[in-house]
N, C-alpha and C positions, 0 to 999 in steps of 0.2 A: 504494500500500500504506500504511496505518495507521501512523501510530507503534508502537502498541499490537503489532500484528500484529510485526512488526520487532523488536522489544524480545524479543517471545513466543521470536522465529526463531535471535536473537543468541546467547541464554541456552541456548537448545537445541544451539545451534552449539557453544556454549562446552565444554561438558558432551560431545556426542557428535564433535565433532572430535579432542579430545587421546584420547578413548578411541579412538577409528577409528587414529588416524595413532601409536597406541601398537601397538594390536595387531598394525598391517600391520609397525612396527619389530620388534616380539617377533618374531616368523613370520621375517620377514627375518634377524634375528641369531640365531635357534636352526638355522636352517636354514644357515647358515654353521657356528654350532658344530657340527652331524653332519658335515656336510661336512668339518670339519678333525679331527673323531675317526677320520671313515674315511681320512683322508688318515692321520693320523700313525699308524693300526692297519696301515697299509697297508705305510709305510713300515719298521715293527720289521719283521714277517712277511718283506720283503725284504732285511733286513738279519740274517738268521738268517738266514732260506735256508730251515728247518725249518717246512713249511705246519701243521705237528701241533700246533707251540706256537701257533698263530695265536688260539686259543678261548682256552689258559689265560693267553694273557700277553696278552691285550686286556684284561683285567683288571685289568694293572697299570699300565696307559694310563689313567692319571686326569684326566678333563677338567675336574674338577668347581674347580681353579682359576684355569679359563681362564672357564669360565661365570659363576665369583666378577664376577671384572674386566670382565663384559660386562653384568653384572648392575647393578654399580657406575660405567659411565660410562651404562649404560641411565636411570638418574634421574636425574639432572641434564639429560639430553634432555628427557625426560617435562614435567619442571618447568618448561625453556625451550620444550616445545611451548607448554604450556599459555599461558603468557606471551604468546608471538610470540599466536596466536589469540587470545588475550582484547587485547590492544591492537590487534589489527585490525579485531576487530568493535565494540570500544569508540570507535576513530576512527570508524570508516563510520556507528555511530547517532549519535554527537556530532557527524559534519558535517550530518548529515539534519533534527537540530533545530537548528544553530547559524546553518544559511544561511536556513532561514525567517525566524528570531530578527531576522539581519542584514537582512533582506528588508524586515523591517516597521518594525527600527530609521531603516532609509536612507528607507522610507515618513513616518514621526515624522516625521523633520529637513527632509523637503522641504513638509512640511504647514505645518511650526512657520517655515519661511524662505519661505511666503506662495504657492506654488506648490501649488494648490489642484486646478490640474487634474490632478497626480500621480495613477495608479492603479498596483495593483500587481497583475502576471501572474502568476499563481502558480496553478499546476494540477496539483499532485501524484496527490491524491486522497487527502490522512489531514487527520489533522486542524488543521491548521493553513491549510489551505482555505480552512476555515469562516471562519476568522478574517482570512483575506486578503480574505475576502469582503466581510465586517462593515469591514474598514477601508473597501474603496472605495463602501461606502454611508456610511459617517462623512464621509467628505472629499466627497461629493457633496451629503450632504446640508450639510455645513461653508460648501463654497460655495453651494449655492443660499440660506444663510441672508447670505450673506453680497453678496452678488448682493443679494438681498432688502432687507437692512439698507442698502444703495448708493440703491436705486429709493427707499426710504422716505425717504433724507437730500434726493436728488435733488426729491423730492416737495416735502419739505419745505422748502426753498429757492423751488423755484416756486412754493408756495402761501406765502409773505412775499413773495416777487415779485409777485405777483396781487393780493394783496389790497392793497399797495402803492398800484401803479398804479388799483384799481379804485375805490377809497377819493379818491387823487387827484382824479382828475376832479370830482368834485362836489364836494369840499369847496373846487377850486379855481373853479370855480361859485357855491358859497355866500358866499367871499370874495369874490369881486367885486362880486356884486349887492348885499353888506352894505354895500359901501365906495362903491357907487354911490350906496343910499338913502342915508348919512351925508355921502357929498359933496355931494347934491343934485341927482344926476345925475335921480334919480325926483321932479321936480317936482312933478307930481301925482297927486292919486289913485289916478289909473286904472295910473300907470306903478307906483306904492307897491306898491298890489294887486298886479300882473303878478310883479315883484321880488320880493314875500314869496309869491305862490304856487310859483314858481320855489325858490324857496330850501326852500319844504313837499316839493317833489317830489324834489330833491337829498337831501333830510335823509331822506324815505324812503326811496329810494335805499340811502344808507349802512344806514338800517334793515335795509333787505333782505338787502344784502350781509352783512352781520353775521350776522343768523339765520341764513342758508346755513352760514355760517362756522363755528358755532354747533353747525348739525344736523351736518354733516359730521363735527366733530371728535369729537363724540359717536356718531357711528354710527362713526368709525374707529376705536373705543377700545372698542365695544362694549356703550355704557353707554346706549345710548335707548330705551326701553321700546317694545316693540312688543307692540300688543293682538291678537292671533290670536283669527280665528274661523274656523269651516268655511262656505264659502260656492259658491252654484253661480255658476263664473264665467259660464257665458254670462249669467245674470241682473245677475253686475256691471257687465258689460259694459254691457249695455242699459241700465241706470241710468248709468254711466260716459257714453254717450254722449251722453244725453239731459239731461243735466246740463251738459255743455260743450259743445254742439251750438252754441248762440245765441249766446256767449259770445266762441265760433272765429269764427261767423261775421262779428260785430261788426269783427272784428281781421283780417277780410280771410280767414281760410282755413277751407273747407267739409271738415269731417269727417264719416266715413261708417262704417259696420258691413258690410264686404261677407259676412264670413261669420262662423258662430260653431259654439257646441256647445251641447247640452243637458243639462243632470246630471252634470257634468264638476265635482265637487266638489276643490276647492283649501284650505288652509289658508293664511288669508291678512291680512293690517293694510290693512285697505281704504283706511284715510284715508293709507297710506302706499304704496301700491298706484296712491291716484289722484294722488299727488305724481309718480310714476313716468314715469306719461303725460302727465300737465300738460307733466314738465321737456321728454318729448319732441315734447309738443307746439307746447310755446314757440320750440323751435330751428325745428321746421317754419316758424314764421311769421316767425321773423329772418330764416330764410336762402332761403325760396323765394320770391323777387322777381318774382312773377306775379301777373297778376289772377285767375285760374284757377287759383292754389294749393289744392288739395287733398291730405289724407292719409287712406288707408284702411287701416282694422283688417279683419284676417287671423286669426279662434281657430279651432284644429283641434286633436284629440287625438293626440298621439303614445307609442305605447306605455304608459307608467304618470308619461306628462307632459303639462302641457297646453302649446302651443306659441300666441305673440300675437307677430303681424308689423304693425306699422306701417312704412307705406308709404307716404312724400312723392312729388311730382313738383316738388322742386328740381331743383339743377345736379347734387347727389350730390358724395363726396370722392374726391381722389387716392387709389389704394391703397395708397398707403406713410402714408397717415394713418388709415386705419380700428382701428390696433389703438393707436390715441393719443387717441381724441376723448371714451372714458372715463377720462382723467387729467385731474388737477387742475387747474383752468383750461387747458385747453387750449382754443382755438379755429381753426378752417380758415375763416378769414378768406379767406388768398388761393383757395379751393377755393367759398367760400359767399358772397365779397363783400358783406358785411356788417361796417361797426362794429364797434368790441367794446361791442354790448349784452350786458346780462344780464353777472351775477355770474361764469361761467366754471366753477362748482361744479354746478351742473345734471344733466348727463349723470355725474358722479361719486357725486353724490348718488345719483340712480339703481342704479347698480350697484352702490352699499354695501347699498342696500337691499334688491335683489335676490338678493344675496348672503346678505345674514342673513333671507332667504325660502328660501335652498334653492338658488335657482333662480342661471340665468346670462341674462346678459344680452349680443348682440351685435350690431355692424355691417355692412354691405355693400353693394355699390353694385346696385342693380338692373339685371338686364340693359336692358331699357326706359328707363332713366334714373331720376333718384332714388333716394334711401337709404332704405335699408328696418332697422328696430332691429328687431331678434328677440329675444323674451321667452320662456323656457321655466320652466316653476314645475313640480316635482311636485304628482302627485295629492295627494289626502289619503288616510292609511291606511287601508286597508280599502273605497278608494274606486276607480271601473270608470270608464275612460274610455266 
């Protein structure tokens, strides 16, 4: 029941109780007073003896200040009904709003003393419901920000940890082979050469590392321009493929187009679209230590999405790693046996970018063996799988 409703019911009570439990009094004490007229009419009549005088001297049987005195302790009742009733339906609505009150106060104090999973039960059905309601999406949504702002610090530590360690390596490269040509370790030419190409290829290294470092923080912040066009994926596709085709194969791994779609229109930053697939195609070639490395493309339409499955025949990941390998340098080293090549931001990059396309990006281990990355992008509006 409502407050409202309750409040309506109290005020009603207030008002038709002392009149009800007045008038059952009146009726009750008049009906006593006949009762004692005919009692003491009854008694003269007997105490004459003479039943003739009974009409004229009932007359002189005046009740009228016995009814004074009933009259005069009847209000002061009246007054105390009224009282006793109005401070019982005054408690009964003042506990109905003070335990919610309490309800949400002792809610407050376990929010504010860091106990986050606190919710509060409360099912009356008035209105303060609503509002019990509203708190336990406050404090869910409190924690999940707060859950959120943990992963973001946690993040943020491992990416100064990564970049750290990743920056290390080469410049701890660059320094030696400097200190070698300055010692004299590179006698000649040929070894000078070798040593400063070495030291070209460290330094672009760090280059690289850097951009990534670069792009990332800028797509995590939300500040890197993405140039949208509407374009038919399966067309991008077959330029996508035919443009990395020779390139994969040079590097050891044969990629293919097993299926596709036609007039499946995407809104889409191509040049950032083909970073996508590169990033997932680099890890194919780190990590599937085969001669027979291959990874095949999978586009089909799903409802009002378009869905792109790349599909390696690596070794595949543990499944307590597939919802980690899009975090910030993360690598499954012991799952991919592979060095820590490459920057470690690759697959994060990806998914930022995927993300500010619309779309989601994820993992899984093939039944067959090898990981397969699932791309889903919406349509474009107005546009028909």
């Amino acid at each position: 029941m409502t407050i409202k409703r309750r409040l309506f019911r109290s005020n009603m009570l207030m008002i038709l109780l002392p009149i009800l439990i007045t008038a059952v009094l009146f009726f009750v004490m008049r009906s006593a007073l006949v009762m004692t007229d005919i009692d003491r009419l009854s008694d003269t009549s007997r105490g004459r003896g003479e039943g003739v005088f009974y009409l004229e001297e009932s007359s002189a049987v005046d009740p009228r200040g016995s009814r004074s005195h009933h009259v005069i302790t009847l209000v002061p009742a009246l007054f105390a009904i009224i009282a006793l009733v109005n401070y019982a339906l005054t408690k009964r609505i003042f506990r109905s709003i003070m335990t919610p009150i309490d309800t949400l106060v002792r809610g407050v104090h376990e929010i504010s003393d860091g106990n986050l999973a606190y919710r509060i039960d409360y099912k009356k059905g008035d209105e303060f419901d609503a509002v019990c309601a509203d708190f336990n999406e406050m404090a869910a949504r409190l924690s999940d920000m707060v859950d959120q702002r943990q992963r973001d610090e946690r993040s943020r530590r491992e990416l100064i940890a990564g970049i750290s360690h990743d920056l290390r390596t080469p410049l701890t490269s660059i320094r030696a082979y400097i200190e070698g040509i300055r010692e004299g370790v590179a006698s000649t030419p040929e070894m000078r050469e070798k040593y400063l190409a070495t030291i070209q290829s460290k330094t672009e290294d760090i280059d690289y590392i850097i951009s990534q470092l670069f792009l990332f923080s800028k797509m995590d912040i939300g500040e890197f321009p993405f140039h949208l066009e509407t374009v038919d994926m399966g067309d991008e596709l077959d330029k996508l493929i035919a443009g990395l085709a020779d390139e994969y194969r040079e590097r050891g791994l044969t990629i293919s187009l097993e299926e596709t779609v036609r007039g499946a229109l995407v809104s889409l930053d191509t040049v950032q679209f083909r970073n996508v697939v590169q990033n997932i195609l680099n890890n194919c070639v780190k990590y599937c230590n085969r001669e027979d490395a291959r990874a095949e493309l999978f586009c089909h339409a799903e409802n009002d999405a378009i869905s792109i499955t790349i599909r390696d025949n690596g070794p595949g990941v543990p499944d307590e790693t597939l919802t980690h390998i899009f975090d910030v340098f993360y690598r499954s080293d012991t799952a991919r046996n592979n060095p820590s090549q490459g920057s470690g931001l690759g697959l994060a990059i990806s998914s930022k970018i995927i993300e500010r396309l619309q779309g989601s990006i994820t993992a899984e281990n093939a039944p067959d063996g090898g990981l397969r990355v699932i791309i889903s992008l919406p349509l474009a509006k107005g546009a028909e799988a």
